[in-house]
ROKOLMI-839824 format. One line per 10 residues: for each residue x, y, z of C-alpha. Coordinates in nm, 4 decimals, always signed. Layout:
X/Y/Z ~ ... $
REM end
This chain:
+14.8218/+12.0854/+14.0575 ~ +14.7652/+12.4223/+13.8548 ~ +14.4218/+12.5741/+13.8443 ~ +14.3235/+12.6674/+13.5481 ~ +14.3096/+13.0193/+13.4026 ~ +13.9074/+12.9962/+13.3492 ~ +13.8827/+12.8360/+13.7182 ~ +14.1399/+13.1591/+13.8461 ~ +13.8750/+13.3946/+13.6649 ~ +13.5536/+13.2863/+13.7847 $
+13.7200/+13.2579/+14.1557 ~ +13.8733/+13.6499/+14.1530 ~ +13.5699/+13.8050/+13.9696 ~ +13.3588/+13.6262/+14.2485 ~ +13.5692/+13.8006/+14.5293 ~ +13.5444/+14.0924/+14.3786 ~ +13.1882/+14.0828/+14.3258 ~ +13.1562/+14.0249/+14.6839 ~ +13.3509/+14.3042/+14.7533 ~ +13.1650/+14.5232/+14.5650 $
+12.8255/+14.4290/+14.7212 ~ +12.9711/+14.4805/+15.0428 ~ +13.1393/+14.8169/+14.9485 ~ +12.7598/+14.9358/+14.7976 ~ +12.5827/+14.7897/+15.1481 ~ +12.8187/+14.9440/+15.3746 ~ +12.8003/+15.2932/+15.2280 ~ +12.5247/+15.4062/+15.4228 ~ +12.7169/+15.3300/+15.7198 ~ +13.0283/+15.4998/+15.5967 $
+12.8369/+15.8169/+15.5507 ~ +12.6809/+15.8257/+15.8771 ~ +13.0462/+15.7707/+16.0389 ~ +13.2843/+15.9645/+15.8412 ~ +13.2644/+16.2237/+15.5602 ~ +13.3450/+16.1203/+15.2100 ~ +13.5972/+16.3716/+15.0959 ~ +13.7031/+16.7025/+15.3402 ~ +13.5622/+17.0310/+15.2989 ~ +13.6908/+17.1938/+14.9668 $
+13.6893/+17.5602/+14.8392 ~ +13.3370/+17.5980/+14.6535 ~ +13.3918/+17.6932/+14.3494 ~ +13.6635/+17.4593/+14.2520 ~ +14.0003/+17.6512/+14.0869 ~ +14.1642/+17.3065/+14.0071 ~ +13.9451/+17.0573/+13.8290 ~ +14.1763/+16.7031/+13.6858 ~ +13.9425/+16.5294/+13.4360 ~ +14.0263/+16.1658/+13.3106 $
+13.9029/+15.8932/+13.1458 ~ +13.9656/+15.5256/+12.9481 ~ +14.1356/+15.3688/+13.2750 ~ +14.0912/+14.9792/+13.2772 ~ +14.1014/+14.8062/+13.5952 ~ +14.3127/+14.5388/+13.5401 ~ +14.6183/+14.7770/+13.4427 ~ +14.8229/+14.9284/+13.6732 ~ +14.7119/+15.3182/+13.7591 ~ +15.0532/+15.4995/+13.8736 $
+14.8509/+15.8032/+13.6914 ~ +14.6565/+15.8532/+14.0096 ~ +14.9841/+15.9638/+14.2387 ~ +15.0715/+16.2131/+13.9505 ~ +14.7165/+16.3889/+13.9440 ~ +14.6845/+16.3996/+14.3350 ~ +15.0435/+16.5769/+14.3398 ~ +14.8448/+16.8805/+14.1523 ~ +14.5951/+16.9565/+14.4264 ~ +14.2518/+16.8754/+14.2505 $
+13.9398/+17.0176/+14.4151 ~ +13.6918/+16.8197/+14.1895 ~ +13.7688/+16.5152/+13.9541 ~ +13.6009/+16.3952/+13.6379 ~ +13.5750/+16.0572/+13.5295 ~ +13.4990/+16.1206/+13.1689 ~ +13.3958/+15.7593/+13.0375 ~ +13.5336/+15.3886/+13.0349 ~ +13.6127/+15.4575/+13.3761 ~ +13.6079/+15.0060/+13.3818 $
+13.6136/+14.8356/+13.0463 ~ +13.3474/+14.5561/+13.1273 ~ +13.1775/+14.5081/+12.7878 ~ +12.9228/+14.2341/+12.9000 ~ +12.5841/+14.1712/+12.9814 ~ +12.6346/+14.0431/+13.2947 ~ +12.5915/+14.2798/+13.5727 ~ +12.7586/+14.0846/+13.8333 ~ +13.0677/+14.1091/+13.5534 ~ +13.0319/+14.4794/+13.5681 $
+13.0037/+14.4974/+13.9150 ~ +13.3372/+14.2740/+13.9330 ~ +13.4947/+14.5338/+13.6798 ~ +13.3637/+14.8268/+13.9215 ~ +13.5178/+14.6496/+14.2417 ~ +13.8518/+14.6068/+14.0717 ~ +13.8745/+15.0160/+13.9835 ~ +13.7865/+15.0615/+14.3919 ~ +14.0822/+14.8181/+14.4757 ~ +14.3252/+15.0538/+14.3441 $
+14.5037/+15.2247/+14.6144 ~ +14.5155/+15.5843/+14.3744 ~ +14.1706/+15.5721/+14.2819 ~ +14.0586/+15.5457/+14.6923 ~ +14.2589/+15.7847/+14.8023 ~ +14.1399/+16.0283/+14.4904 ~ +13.7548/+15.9768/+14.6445 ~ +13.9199/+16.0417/+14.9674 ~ +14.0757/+16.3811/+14.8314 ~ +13.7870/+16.5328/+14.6569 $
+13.4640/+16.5078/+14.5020 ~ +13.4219/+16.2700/+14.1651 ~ +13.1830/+16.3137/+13.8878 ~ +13.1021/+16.0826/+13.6271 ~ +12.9754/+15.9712/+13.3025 ~ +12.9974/+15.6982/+13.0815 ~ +13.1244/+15.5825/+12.7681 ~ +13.0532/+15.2173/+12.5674 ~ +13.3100/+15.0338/+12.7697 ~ +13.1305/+15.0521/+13.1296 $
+12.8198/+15.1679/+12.9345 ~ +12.8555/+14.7366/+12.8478 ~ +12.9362/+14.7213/+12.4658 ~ +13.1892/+14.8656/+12.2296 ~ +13.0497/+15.2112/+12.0176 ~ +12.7246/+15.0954/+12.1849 ~ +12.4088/+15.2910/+12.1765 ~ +12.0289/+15.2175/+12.2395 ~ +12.0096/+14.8902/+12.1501 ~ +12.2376/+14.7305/+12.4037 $
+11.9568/+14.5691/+12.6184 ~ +12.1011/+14.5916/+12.9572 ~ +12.1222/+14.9567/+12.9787 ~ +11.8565/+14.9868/+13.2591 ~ +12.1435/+14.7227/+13.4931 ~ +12.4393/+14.9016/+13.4005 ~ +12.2463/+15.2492/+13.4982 ~ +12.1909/+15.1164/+13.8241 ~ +12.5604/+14.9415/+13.8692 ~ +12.6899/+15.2797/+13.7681 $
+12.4756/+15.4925/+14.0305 ~ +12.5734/+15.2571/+14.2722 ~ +12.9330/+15.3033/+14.2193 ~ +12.9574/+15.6759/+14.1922 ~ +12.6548/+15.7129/+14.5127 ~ +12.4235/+15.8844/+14.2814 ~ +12.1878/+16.0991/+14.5561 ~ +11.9399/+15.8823/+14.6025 ~ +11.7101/+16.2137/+14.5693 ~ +11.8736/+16.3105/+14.2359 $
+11.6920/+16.3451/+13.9859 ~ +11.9152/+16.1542/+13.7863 ~ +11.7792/+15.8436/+14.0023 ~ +11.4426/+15.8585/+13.8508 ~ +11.4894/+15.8839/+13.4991 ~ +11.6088/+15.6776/+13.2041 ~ +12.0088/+15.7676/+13.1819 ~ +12.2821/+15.8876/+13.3580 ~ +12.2742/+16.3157/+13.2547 ~ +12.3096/+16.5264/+13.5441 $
+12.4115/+16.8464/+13.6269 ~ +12.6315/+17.0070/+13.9415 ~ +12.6519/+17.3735/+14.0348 ~ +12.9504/+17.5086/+14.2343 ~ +12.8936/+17.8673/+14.4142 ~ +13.0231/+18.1100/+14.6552 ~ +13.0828/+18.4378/+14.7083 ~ +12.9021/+18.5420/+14.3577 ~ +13.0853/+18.2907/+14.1617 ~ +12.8733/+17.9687/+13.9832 $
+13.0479/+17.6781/+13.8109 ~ +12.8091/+17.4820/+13.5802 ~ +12.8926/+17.0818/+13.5028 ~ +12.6712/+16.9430/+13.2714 ~ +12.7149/+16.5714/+13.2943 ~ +12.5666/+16.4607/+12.9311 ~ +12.5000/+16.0688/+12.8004 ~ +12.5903/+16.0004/+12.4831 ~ +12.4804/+15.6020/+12.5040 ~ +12.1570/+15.5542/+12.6648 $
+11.9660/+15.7231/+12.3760 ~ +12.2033/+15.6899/+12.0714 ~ +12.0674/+15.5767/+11.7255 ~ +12.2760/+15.3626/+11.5020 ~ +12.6245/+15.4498/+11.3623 ~ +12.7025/+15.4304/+10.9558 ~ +12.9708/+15.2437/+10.8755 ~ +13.1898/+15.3463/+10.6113 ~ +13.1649/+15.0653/+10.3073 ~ +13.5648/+15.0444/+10.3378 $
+13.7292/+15.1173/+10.6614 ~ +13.9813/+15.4298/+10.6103 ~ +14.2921/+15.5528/+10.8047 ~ +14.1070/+15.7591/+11.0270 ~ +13.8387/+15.5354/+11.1522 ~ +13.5170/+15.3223/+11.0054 ~ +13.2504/+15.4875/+11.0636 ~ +13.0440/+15.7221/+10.8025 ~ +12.7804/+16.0088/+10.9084 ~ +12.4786/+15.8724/+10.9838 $
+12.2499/+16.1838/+10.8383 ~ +11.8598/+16.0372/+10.8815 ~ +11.7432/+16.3589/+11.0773 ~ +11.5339/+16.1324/+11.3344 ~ +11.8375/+15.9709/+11.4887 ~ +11.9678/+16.1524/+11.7703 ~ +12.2388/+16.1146/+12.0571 ~ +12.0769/+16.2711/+12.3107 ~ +11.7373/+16.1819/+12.2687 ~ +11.4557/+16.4082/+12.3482 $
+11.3671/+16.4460/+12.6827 ~ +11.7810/+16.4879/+12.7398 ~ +11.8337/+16.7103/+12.4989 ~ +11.5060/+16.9246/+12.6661 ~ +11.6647/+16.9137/+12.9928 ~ +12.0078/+17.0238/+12.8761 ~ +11.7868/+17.3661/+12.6689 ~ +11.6851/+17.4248/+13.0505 ~ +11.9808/+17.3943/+13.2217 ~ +12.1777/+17.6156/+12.9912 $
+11.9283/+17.8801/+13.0562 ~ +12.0336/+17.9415/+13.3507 ~ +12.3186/+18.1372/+13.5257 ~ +12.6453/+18.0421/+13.5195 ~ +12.9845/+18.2347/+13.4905 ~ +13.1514/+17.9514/+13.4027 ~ +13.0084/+17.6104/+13.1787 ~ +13.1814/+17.2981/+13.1489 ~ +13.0172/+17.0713/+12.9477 ~ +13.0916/+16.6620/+12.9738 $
+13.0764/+16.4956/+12.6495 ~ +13.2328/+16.0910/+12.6593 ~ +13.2654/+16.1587/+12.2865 ~ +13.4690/+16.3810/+12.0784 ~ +13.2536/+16.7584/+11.9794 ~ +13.4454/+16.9701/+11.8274 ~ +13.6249/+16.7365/+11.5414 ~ +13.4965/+16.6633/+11.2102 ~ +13.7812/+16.5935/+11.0268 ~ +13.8039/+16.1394/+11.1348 $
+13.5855/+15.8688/+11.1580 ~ +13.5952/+15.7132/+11.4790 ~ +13.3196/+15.8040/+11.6913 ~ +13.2306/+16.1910/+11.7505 ~ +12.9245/+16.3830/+11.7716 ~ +13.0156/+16.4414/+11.3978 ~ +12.8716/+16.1064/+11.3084 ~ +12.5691/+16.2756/+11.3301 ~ +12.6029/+16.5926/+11.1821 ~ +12.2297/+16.7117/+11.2648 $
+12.2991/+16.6535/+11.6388 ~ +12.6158/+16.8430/+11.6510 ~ +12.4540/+17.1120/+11.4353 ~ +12.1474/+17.1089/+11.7212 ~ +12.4107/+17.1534/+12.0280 ~ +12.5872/+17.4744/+11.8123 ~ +12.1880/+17.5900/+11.7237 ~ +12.1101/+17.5464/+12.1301 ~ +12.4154/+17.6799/+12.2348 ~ +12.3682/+18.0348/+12.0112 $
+11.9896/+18.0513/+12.1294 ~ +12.0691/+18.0094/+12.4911 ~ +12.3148/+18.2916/+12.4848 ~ +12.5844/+18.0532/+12.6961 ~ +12.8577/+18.2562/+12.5660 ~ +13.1952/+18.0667/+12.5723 ~ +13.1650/+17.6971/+12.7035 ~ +13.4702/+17.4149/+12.7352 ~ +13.3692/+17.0946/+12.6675 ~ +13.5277/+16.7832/+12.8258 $
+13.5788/+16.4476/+12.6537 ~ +13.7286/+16.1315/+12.6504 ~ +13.7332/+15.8149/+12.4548 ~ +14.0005/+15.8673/+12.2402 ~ +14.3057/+15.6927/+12.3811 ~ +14.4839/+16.0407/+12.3041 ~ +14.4694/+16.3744/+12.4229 ~ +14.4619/+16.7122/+12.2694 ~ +14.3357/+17.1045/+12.2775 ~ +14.0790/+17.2468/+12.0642 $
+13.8904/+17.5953/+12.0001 ~ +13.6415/+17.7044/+11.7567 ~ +13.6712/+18.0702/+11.6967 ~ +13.4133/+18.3081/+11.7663 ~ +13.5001/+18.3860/+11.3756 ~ +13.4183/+18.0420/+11.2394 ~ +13.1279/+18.0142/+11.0120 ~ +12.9947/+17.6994/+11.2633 ~ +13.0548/+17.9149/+11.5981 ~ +12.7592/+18.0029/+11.7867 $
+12.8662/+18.3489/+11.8075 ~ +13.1060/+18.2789/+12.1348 ~ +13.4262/+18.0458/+12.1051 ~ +13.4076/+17.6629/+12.2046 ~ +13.6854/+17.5272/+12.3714 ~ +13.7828/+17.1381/+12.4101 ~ +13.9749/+16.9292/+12.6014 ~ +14.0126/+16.5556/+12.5556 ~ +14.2249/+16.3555/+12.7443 ~ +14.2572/+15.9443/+12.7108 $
+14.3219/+15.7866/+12.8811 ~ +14.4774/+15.6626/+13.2170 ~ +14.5821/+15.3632/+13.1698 ~ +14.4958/+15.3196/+12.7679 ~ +14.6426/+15.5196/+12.5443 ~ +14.7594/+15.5130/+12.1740 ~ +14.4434/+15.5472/+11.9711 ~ +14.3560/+15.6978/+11.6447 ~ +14.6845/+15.8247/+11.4173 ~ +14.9409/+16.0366/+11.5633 $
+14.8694/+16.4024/+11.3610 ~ +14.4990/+16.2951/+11.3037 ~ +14.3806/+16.5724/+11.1252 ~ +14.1611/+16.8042/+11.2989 ~ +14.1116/+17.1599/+11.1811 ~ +14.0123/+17.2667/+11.5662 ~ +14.3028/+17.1744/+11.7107 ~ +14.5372/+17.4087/+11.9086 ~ +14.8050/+17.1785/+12.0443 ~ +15.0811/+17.0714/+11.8753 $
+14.9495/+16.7277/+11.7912 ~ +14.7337/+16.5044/+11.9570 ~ +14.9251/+16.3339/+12.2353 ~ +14.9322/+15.9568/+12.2317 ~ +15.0720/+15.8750/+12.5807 ~ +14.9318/+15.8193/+12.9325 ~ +14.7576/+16.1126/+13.0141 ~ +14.5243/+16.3464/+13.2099 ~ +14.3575/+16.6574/+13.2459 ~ +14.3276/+16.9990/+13.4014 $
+14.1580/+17.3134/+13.3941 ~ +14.3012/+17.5877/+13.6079 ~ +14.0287/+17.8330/+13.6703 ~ +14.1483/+18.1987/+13.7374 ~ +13.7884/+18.3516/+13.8688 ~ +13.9040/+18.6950/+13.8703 ~ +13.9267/+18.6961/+13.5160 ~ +13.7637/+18.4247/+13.3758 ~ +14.0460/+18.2654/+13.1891 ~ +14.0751/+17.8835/+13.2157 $
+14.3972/+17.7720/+13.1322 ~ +14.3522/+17.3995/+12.9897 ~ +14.6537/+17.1513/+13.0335 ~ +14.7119/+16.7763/+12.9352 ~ +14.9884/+16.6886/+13.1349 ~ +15.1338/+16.2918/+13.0943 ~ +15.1923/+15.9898/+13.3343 ~ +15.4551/+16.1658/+13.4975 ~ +15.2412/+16.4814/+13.5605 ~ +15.4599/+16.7219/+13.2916 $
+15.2597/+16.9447/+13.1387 ~ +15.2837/+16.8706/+12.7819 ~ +14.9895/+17.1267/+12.6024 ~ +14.8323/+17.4206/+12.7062 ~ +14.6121/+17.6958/+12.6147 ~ +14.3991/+17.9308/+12.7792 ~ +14.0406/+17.9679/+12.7190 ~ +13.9177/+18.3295/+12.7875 ~ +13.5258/+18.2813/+12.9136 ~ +13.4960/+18.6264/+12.9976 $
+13.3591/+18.7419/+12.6652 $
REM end
């Protein structure tokens, strides 16, 4: 007799659950027996960045980006698509991304660094009102081994930050949440080509709320000869209406405010979301530059891709179009000069867009 679908569900997200628990419990052990990824060159020169990769597809993507040598990976957001309230579910939806034989053997190749988006945040476009944001901050620091001695462990949110140094060279990763502390999104009274949602422009909602976006005014304060900064959501763009720091206009304004105070000069920020990829700069001669240029990369996703509208305007954009395959990331880092050359490269690891991001200035 045939099982039912529901009964085949509820039996394979229990064994995965089960795995999971006993992949978190064993850790400890694991640590104490055998290192987690080999020694790597500190800083890194060859950083892949991904995101949007949902565990029940297949993830060929993984052999393609471990054929190009990465020293650090970022996971960039929807890293499971679990959308529930039930943290055994996300757990289940965790388990099932650690199954996959590309994804071990990345975390066996190098370090990985992550942040969320709404899909393993727990609800689609969510924001602070999804009410088990507390759970899936602890499901996700299990996952990814947050230190327990981060400080990262012992406040609201996942934003974190990682420095890379040696020999008088310091990478700076800011990790950045754009869920946790969200206010509401607008929605557009009629839903248009290039997305629903209006700009939300009541000057007391934020996307970083305030104690993150006083920790990030620190951090960029100090040194660093190179900043990348993770975003799950699009920066740069203005020009659509899906969702992108643009939704709030006074936020994005804020970052650009922050970033000319600080004195950062050049920064690249990294996002995902999207189910597309694409390059993007704003000039050191734009009106809305801080003074230095802002690069962007966004690549989306690894296993989902063909979001938004092929040729999506976007008045930042430097590739030819935004890319609507299979795709991922990478930043080559030349540290003699300073010059980052950014790539999206497909399934098949091709690069298909590039463009070089002088942070020497």
């Amino acid at each position: 007799m045939k099982v039912a679908k529901t009964e085949n569900w509820i039996f394979h997200s229990a064994r995965v659950a089960l795995a999971f628990t006993a992949l978190v419990s064993c850790q400890a052990e694991e640590k104490a027996t055998k290192k987690t990824f080999p020694v790597v060159k500190v800083p890194p020169s060859t950083i892949a960045l991904g995101s949007c990769a949902h565990q029940r597809k297949s993830q060929p993507i993984w052999d393609s980006i471990l054929e190009k040598s990465p020293e650090l990976f970022l996971f960039l957001g929807d890293n499971v698509y679990a959308d529930t309230e039930d943290m055994d579910e996300m757990r289940a939806a965790y388990a099932m991304l650690a199954e996959h034989e590309g994804y071990q053997r990345m975390k066996e190749t190098c370090p990985i660094l992550a942040i969320w988006d709404d899909h393993d945040y727990g609800v689609n476009d969510g924001g602070a009102e999804y009410p088990m944001r507390e759970g899936a901050e602890k499901v996700f620091n299990e996952f990814f081994e947050t230190p327990e001695n981060s400080p990262a462990r012992k406040r609201p949110g996942i934003y974190d930050v990682r420095y890379f140094e040696e020999g008088g060279k310091r990478l700076q990763v800011l990790l950045l949440d754009t869920r946790y502390f969200r206010g509401p999104m607008v929605l557009l009274p009629k839903r248009g080509r290039n997305g629903p949602y209006d700009r939300n422009l009541d000057p007391e909602v934020t996307v970083l709320g305030g104690a993150q976006w006083k920790w990030l005014e620190e951090e960029l304060q100090k040194p660093a000869d190179i900043r990348i900064i993770a975003t799950s959501i699009q920066f740069l763009p203005v020009d659509h209406n899906w969702e992108l720091w643009q939704n709030f206009p006074h936020e994005r304004q804020r970052m650009l405010d922050l970033l000319r105070e600080t004195k950062t000069g050049p920064v690249i920020f990294v996002s995902g979301d999207r189910h597309m990829g694409e390059l993007m700069e704003l000039p050191a001669g734009d009106k809305q530059s801080p003074g230095s240029p802002i690069y962007e990369m966004t690549t989306s996703g690894l296993t989902n891709a063909g979001g938004g509208q092929k040729g999506e305007p976007n008045r930042y954009r430097v590739s030819p179009t935004n890319f609507q395959s299979r795709n991922f990331g990478l930043l080559q880092i030349d540290w003699a000069t300073q010059v980052v050359t950014m790539q999206l490269c497909d399934i098949d690891g091709k690069v298909v867009d590039e463009y070089k991001a002088d942070l020497s200035q």
